[in-house]
N, CA, C and O atoms as a CHARMM CRD file, in Angstrom:
* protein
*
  196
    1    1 UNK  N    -51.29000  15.43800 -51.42600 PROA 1      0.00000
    2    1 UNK  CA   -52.71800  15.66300 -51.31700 PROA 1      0.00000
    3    1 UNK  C    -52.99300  17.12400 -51.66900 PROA 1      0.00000
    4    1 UNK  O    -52.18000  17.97900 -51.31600 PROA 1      0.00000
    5    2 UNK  N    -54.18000  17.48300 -52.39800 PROA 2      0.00000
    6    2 UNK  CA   -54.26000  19.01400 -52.57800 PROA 2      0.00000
    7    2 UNK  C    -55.32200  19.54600 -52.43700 PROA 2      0.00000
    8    2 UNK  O    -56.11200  18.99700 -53.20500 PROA 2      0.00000
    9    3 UNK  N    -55.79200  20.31400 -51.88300 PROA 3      0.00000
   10    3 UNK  CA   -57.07200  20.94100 -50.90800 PROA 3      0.00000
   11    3 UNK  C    -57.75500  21.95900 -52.06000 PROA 3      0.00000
   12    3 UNK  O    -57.47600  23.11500 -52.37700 PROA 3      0.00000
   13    4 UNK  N    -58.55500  21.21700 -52.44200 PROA 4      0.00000
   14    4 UNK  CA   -60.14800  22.08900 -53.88800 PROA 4      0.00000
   15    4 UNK  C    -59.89000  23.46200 -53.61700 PROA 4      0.00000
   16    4 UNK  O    -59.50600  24.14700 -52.66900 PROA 4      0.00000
   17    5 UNK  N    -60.28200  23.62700 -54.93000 PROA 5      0.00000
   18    5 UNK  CA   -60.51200  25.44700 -54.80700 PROA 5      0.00000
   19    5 UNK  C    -61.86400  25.74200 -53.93300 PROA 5      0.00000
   20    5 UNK  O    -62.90300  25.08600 -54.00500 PROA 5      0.00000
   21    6 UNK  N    -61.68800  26.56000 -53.32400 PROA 6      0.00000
   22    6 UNK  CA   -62.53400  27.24500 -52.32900 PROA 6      0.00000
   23    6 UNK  C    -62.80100  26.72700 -51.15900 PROA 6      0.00000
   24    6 UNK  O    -63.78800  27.06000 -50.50500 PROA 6      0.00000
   25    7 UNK  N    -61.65800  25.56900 -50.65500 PROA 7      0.00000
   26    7 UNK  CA   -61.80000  25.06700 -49.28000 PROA 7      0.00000
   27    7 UNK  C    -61.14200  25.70500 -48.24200 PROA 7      0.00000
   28    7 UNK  O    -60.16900  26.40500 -48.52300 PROA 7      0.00000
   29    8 UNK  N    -61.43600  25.60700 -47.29500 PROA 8      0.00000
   30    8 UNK  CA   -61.19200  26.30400 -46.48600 PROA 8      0.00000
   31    8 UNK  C    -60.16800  25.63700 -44.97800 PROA 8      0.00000
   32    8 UNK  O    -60.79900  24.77500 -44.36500 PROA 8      0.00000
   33    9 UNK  N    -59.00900  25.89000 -44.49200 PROA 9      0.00000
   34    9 UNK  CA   -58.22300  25.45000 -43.84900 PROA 9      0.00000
   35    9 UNK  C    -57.27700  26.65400 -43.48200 PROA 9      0.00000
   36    9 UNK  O    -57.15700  27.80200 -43.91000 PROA 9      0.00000
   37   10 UNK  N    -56.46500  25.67900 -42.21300 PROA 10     0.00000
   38   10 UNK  CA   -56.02600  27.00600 -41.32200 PROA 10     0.00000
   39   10 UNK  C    -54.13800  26.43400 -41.59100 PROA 10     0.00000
   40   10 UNK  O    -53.82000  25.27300 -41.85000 PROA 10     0.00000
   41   11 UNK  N    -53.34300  27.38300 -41.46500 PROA 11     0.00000
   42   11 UNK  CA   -52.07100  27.57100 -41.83600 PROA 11     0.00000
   43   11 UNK  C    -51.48000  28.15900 -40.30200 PROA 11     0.00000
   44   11 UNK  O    -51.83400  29.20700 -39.76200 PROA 11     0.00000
   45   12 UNK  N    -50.62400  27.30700 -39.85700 PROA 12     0.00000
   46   12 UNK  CA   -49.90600  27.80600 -38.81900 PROA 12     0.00000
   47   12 UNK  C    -48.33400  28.10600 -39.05300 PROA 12     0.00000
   48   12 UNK  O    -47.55600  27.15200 -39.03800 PROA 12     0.00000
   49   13 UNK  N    -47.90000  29.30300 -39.25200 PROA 13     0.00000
   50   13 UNK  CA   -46.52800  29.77600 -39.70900 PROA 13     0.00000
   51   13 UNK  C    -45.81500  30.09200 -38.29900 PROA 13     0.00000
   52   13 UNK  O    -46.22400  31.00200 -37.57900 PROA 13     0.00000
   53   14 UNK  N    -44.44900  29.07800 -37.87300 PROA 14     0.00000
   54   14 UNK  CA   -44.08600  29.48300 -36.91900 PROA 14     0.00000
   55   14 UNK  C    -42.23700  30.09000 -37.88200 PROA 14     0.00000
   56   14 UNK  O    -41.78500  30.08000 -39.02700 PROA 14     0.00000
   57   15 UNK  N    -41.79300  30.51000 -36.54100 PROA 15     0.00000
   58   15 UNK  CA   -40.63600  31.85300 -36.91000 PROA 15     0.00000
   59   15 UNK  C    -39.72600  31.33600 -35.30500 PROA 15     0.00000
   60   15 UNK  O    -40.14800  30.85700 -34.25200 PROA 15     0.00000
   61   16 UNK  N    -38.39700  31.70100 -35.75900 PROA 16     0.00000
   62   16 UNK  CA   -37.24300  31.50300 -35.00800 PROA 16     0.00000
   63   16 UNK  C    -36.84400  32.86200 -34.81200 PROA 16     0.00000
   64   16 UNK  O    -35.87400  32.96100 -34.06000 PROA 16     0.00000
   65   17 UNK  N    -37.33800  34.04500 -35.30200 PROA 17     0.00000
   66   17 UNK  CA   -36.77100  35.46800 -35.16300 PROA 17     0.00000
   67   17 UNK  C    -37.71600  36.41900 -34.42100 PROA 17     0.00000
   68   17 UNK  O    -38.92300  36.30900 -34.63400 PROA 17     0.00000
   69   18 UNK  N    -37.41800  37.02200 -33.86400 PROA 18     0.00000
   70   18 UNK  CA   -38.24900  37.70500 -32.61000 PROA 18     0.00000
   71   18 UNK  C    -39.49100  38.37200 -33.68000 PROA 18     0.00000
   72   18 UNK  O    -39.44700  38.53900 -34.89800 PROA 18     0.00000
   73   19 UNK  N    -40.53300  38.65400 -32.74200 PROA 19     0.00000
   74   19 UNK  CA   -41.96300  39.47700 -33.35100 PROA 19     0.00000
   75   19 UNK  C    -42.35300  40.06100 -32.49200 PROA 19     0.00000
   76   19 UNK  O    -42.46500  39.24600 -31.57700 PROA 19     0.00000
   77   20 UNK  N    -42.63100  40.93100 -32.18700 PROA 20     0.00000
   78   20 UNK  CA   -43.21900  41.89600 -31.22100 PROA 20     0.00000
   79   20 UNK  C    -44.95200  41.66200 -31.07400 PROA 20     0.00000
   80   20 UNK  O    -45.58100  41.79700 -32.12300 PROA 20     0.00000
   81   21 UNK  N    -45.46100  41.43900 -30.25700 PROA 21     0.00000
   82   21 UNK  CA   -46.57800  40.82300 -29.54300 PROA 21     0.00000
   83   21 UNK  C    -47.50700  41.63900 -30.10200 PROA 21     0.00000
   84   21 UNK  O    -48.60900  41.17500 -30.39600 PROA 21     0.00000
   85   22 UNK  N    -47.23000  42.83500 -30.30600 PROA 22     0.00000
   86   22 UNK  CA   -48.45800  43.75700 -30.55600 PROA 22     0.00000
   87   22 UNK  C    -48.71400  43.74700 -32.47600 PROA 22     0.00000
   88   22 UNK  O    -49.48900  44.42300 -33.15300 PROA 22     0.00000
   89   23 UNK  N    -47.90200  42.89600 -32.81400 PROA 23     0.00000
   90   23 UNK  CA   -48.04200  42.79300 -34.52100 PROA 23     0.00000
   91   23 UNK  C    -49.50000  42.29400 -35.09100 PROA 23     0.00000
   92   23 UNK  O    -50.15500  41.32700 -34.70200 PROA 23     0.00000
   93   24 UNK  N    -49.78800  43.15600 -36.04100 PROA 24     0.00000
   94   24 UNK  CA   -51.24600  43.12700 -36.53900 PROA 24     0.00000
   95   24 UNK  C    -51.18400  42.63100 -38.23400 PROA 24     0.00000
   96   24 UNK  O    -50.31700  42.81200 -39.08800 PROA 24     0.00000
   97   25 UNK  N    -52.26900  42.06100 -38.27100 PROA 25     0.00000
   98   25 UNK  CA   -52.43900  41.12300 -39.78500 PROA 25     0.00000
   99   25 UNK  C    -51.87800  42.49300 -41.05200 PROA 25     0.00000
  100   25 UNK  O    -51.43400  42.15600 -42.15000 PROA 25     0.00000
  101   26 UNK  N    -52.01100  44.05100 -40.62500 PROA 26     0.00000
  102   26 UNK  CA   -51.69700  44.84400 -41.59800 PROA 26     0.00000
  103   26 UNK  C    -49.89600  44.50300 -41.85800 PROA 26     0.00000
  104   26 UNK  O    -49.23400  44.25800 -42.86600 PROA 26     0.00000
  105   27 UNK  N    -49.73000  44.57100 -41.12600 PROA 27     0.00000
  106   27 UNK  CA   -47.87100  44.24200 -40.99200 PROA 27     0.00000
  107   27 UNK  C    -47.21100  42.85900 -41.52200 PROA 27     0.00000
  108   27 UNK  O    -46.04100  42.73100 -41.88200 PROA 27     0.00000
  109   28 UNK  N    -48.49300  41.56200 -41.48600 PROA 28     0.00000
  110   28 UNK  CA   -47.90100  40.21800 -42.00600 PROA 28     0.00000
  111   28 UNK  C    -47.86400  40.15600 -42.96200 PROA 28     0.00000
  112   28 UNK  O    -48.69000  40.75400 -43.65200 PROA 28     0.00000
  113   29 UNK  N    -47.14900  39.60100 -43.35400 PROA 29     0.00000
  114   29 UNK  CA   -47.21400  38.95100 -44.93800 PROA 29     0.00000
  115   29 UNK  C    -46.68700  37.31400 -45.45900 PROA 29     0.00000
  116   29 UNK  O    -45.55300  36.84600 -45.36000 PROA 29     0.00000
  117   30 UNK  N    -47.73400  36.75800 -45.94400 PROA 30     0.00000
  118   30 UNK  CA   -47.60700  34.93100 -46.09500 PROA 30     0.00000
  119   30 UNK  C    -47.23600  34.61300 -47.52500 PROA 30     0.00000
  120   30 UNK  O    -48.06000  33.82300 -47.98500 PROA 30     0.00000
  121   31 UNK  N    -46.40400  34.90100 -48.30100 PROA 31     0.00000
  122   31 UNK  CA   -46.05500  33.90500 -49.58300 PROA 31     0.00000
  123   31 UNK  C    -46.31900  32.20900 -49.88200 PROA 31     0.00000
  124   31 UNK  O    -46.47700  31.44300 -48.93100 PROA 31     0.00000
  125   32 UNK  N    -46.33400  31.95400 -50.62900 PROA 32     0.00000
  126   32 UNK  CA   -45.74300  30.49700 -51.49300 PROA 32     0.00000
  127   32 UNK  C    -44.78300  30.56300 -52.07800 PROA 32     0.00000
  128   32 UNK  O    -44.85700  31.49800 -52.87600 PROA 32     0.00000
  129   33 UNK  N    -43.74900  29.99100 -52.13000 PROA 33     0.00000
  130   33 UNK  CA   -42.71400  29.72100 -52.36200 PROA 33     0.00000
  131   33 UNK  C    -41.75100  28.67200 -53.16100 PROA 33     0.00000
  132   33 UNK  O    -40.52400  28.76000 -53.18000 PROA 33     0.00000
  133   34 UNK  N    -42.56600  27.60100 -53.85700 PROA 34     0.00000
  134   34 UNK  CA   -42.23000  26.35700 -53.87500 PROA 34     0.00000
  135   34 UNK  C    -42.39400  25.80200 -55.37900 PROA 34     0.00000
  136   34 UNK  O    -43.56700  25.74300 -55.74700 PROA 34     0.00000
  137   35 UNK  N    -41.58400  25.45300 -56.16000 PROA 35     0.00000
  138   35 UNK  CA   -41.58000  25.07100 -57.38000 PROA 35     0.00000
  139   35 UNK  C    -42.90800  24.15200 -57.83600 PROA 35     0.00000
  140   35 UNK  O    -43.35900  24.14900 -58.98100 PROA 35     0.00000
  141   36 UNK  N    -43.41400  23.41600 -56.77600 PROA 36     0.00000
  142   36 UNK  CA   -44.43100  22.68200 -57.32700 PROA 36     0.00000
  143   36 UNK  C    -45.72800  23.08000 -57.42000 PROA 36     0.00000
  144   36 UNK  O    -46.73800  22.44600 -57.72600 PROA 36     0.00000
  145   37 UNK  N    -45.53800  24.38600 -57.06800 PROA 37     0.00000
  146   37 UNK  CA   -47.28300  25.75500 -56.53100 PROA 37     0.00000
  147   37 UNK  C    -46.65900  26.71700 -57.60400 PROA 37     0.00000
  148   37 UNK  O    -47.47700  27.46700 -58.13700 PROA 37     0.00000
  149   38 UNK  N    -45.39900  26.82400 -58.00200 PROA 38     0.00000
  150   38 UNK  CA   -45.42900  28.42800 -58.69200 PROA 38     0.00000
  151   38 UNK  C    -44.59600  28.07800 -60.11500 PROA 38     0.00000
  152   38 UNK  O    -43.40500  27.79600 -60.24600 PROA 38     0.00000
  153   39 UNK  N    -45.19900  28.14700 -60.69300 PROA 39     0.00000
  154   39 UNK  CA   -44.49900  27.82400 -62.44000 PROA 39     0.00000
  155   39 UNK  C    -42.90300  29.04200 -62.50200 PROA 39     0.00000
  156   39 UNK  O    -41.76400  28.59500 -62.64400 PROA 39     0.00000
  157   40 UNK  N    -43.07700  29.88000 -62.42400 PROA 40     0.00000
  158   40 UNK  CA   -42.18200  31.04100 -62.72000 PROA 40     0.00000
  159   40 UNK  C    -41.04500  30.81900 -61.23700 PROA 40     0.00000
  160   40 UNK  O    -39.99100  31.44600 -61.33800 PROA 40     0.00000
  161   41 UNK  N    -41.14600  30.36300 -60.52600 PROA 41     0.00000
  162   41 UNK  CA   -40.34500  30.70800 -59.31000 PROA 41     0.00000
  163   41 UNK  C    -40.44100  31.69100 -58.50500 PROA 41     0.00000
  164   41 UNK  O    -39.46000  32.10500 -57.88600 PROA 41     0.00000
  165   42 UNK  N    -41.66800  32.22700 -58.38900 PROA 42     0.00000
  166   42 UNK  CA   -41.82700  33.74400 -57.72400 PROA 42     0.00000
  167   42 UNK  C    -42.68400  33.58400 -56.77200 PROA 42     0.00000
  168   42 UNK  O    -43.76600  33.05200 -57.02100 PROA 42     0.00000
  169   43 UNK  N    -42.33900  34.04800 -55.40500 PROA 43     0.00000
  170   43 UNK  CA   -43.41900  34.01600 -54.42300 PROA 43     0.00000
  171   43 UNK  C    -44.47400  34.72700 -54.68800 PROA 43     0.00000
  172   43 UNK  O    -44.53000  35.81100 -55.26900 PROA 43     0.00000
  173   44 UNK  N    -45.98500  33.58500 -53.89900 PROA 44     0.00000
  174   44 UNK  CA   -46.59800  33.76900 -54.54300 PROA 44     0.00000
  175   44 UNK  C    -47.71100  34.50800 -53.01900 PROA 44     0.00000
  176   44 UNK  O    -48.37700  33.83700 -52.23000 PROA 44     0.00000
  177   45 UNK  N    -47.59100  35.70700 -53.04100 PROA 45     0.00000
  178   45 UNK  CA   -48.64500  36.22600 -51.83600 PROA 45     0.00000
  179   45 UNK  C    -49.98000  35.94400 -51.16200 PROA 45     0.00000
  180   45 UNK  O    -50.86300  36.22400 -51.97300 PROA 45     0.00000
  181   46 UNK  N    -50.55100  35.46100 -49.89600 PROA 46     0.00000
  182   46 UNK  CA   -51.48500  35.05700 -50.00600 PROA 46     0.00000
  183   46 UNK  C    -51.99600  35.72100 -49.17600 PROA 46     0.00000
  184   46 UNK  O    -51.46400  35.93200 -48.08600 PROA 46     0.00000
  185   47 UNK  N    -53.31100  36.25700 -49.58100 PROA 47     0.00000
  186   47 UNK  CA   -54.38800  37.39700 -48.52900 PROA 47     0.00000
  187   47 UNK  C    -54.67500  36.99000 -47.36500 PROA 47     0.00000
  188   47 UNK  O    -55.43000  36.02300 -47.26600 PROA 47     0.00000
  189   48 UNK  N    -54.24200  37.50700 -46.40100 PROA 48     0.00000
  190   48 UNK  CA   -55.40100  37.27700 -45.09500 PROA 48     0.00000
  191   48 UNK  C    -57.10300  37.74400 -45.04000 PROA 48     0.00000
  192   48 UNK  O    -57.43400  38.84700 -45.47500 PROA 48     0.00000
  193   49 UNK  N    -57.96000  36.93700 -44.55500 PROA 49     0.00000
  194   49 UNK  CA   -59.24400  37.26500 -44.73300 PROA 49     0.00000
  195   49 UNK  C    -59.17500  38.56800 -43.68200 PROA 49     0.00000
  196   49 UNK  O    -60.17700  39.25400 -43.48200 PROA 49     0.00000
């Protein structure tokens, strides 16, 4: 299934490696990753609003 350009939906990224509680959206960072989203093989960065 693939979600239109300019829709809007929420992404929950969970992690097995410690994070410190006080971590702020300047410090995250969310890629794509996946042969069927990225022609070249290169993660692909995605902005936080």
């Amino acid at each position: 299934m693939m979600i239109p350009a300019g829709a809007s939906y929420v992404v929950r990224v969970a992690t097995d490696l410690p994070v410190r509680d006080d971590v702020s959206a300047d410090e995250l960072r969310l890629y794509v990753w996946n042969a069927r989203y990225t022609s070249d093989r290169k993660g692909v960065q995605i902005a936080f609003p």
